[in-house]
C-alpha positions, 0 to 999 in steps of 0.5 A: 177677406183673403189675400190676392196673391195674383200680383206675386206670381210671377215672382213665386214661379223663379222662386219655386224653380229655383228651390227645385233647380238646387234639390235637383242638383242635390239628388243628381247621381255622380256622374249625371248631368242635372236638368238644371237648365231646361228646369230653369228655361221653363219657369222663367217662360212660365212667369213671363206666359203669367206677365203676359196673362195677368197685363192682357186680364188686367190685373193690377194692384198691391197685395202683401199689406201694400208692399208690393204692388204690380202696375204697369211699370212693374209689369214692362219691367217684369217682362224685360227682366224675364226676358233677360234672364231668358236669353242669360240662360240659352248663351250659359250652357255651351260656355260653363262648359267651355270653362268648367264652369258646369254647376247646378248652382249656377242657375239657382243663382240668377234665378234668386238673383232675379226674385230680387230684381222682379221685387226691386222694381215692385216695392212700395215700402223701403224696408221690403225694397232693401230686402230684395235689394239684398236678394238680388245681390247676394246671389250675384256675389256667389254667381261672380265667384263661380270660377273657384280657380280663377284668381280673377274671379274670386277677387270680383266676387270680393269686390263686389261683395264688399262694395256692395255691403258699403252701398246697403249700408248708405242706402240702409241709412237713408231709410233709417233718416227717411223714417225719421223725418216721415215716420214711415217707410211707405213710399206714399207716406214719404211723399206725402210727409215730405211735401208738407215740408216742416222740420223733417224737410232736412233729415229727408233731404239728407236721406234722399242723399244717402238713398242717391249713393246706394242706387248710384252704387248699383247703376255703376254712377260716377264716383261709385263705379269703381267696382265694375271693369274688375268685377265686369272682368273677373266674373263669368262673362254670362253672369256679367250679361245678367249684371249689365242688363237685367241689374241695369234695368232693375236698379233704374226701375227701383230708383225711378220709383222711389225718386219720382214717387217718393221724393218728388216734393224734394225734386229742387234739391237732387234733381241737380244733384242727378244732373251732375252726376250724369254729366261726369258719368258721361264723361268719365265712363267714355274717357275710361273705356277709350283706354281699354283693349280688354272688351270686357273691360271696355264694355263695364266703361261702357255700363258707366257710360249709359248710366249717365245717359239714363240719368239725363232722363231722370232729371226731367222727373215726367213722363216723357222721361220715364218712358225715355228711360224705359225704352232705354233699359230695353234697347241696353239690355238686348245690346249688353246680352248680345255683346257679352253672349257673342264673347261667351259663344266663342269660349272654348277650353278655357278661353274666351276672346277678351282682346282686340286681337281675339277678334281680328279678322272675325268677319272672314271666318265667323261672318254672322258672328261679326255681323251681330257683333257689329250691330250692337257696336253701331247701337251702343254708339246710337247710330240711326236705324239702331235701337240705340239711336232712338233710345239716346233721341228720347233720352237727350229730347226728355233733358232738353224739355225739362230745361237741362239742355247743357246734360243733351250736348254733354250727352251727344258729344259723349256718344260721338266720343264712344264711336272711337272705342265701339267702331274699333271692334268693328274696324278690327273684325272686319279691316285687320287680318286673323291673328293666328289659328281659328281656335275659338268654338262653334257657336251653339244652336242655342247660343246662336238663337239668342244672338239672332234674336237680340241683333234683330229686335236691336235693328228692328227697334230701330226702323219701328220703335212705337209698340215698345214707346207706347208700352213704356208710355203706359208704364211711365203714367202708371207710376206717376 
């Protein structure tokens, strides 16, 4: 009986492109451009056309031995990722040129960085979950180091490096323990080990923890953040796109898989531990960024922020929560690749509006701009009729049923906090007169493109969320 190799594709089709994107790069003459982006476009809108084909055909199950499993979660998450990659790559041209930053390398890198995430959020044996987990963040430790000659750049490229060796190695260990207590690294097998309870229920509760550190480190959860206002900052700003929104989303669909499906007999013991860590993720990712006149650097306080705010849902361990989850990853990405897009657009020769003072005045000379700029402000603060609003009602609503009513106030409160240093860029765009000359550059059609599309699905989503609800509704019975 051979082996249905359906469920894989879509993550087969980046990796192939990949590979021809480098031996592309390889057999361009000097002097000639390679046709690394138009390559990379066309096989990321080929596997998002096979998401499509294989959710409308209904094709669903595990392949690979079991390891890897396509079900509706996986495929809401496939489509999201793609899709980020997608909108990462229309705003990375008229930038890497802008900085010189220009290598085919470029995009073979969040092409394999993206086989890791479709894999992160698809696996059902740990092992094969490490590896993605892997994949996926060596090629964005050489994407964050893409500008050799920044300082900045090389030492978040080291950073995250680093950081993210210390977090494998916690969550490498927490197999380690989840095997010996189970005898298995298959995600059911674990559940099923677990909830028998027995003289293992120690060893897997102390892997569970191990398990909690390596994701908290990928989620930029408080106290494993640290790494992301250098590396946020230092790293080019469309690779810092593809880390806040596609890494997001691919490091919360592995967490809620593992720990909703693999765990759930342990939810007494780390569902407080979650609880907490939400509720000082909060706090301290909105009090960091209100320090912050660097956007850059407000945004990665920003990341840590919303972490907290996605792991509010998580403790509610139903459904209710992972669809709030879900809907949440959506709206985030398109608000992070719309805001650090908009910072990427403006580079020219070198330079990129990282300041307050870079976007003063913005509205008068670059009004549309401004305008999308200050939609995603509005929705990351979670201001009605935005993406953000509705996300953030979902997430406190799936807290406050499961009885964390404490993490909701904590919650809202945070996000009225955050409308301080949001509304800020705002308020400077439109209420403070232009510091010097126009320097910055015309937006690209592709940029602009994008920038469009991400400012009118986050107000759309806003006035009329249900497609989406219900597709993250099915996801989340589909795992559970």
């Amino acid at each position: 009986m051979g082996v249905d190799l359906r469920p894989v594709v879509p993550a087969l089709i980046v990796a192939v492109t990949g590979v021809i994107v480098l031996l592309a790069q390889a057999f361009a003459g000097r002097g000639k451009a390679s046709p690394s982006m138009p390559l990379s476009l066309l096989g990321l809108f080929g596997a998002l056309a096979s998401v499509i084909v294989l959710a409308a055909r209904g094709v669903r199950g595990a392949t690979l031995g079991g390891a890897y499993v396509l079900d509706d979660f996986s495929l809401f998450l496939h489509g999201l990722i793609l899709s980020v990659g997608i909108v990462a790559l229309l705003i990375s041209p008229s930038y890497l040129r802008a900085t010189g930053a220009e290598r085919g390398e470029y995009y073979a890198l969040v092409l394999f960085s993206i086989v890791g995430m479709l894999g992160l959020v698809s696996c059902l044996e740990l092992v094969a979950l490490f590896v993605a987990l892997e994949i996926m963040s060596v090629a964005l430790y050489g994407a964050a180091g893409l500008h050799r000659t920044r300082p900045e750049s090389t030492e978040a490229a080291m950073k995250y490096f680093l950081t993210g060796a210390f977090s494998s190695a916690f969550f490498l260990y927490g197999v380690a323990l989840l095997y010996g207590a189970s005898g298995s690294t298959w995600v059911d097998r674990i559940a099923a080990a677990v909830a028998g309870g027995g003289e293992g229920g120690t060893l897997a509760l102390l892997g569970a923890g191990m398990l909690l550190v390596g994701f908290g480190f990928k989620v930029a959860s408080v106290p494993f953040h640290m790494w992301a206002p250098d590396v946020y900052e230092g790293a080019p700003t469309t690779v810092t796109a593809v880390m806040a929104a596609g890494v997001k989303a691919a490091a919360f669909g592995g967490f809620v898989r593992v720990f909703l499906r693999a765990l759930p007999g342990l939810s007494e013991q780390w569902e407080p531990a979650v609880a907490a860590l939400a509720l000082v993720t909060m706090v301290v990712g909105n009090l960091g960024a209100l320090a912050q006149s660097n956007l850059k650097r407000m945004l990665a306080y920003s990341s840590v922020a919303h972490a907290g705010y996605l792991l509010t849902a998580l403790v509610a361990g139903d459904g209710a929560g992972t669809q709030a989850i879900l809907f949440y990853l959506v709206a985030y990405a398109l608000v992070n690749l719309g805001g650090f897009g908009a910072l990427a657009a403006l580079a020219r020769s070198g330079r990129e509006p990282l300041w307050l003072d870079d976007v003063a005045g913005l509205a008068r000379r670059r009004p549309a701009l401004a305008a999308a700029i200050a939609v995603y402000m509005v929705s990351l603060t979670g201001v009605p009729v935005s993406a953000g609003f509705v996300g953030k009602f979902y997430l406190f609503r799936a807290a406050v049923e499961a009885g964390y009513v404490t993490l909701a106030i904590v919650g809202f409160l945070a996000s009225v906090v955050s409308a301080y240093y949001y509304l800020r860029v705002v308020v400077a765009m439109y209420m403070r007169e232009p510091v010097g000359e126009d320097g910055w550059a015309h937006v690209s059609t592709a940029s602009a493109a994008a920038l469009a599309f991400t400012a009118i699905v986050v107000l759309g989503l806003g006035v009329y969320p249900g497609p989406v609800l219900d597709w993250a509704d099915v996801a989340a019975r589909s795992l559970l």
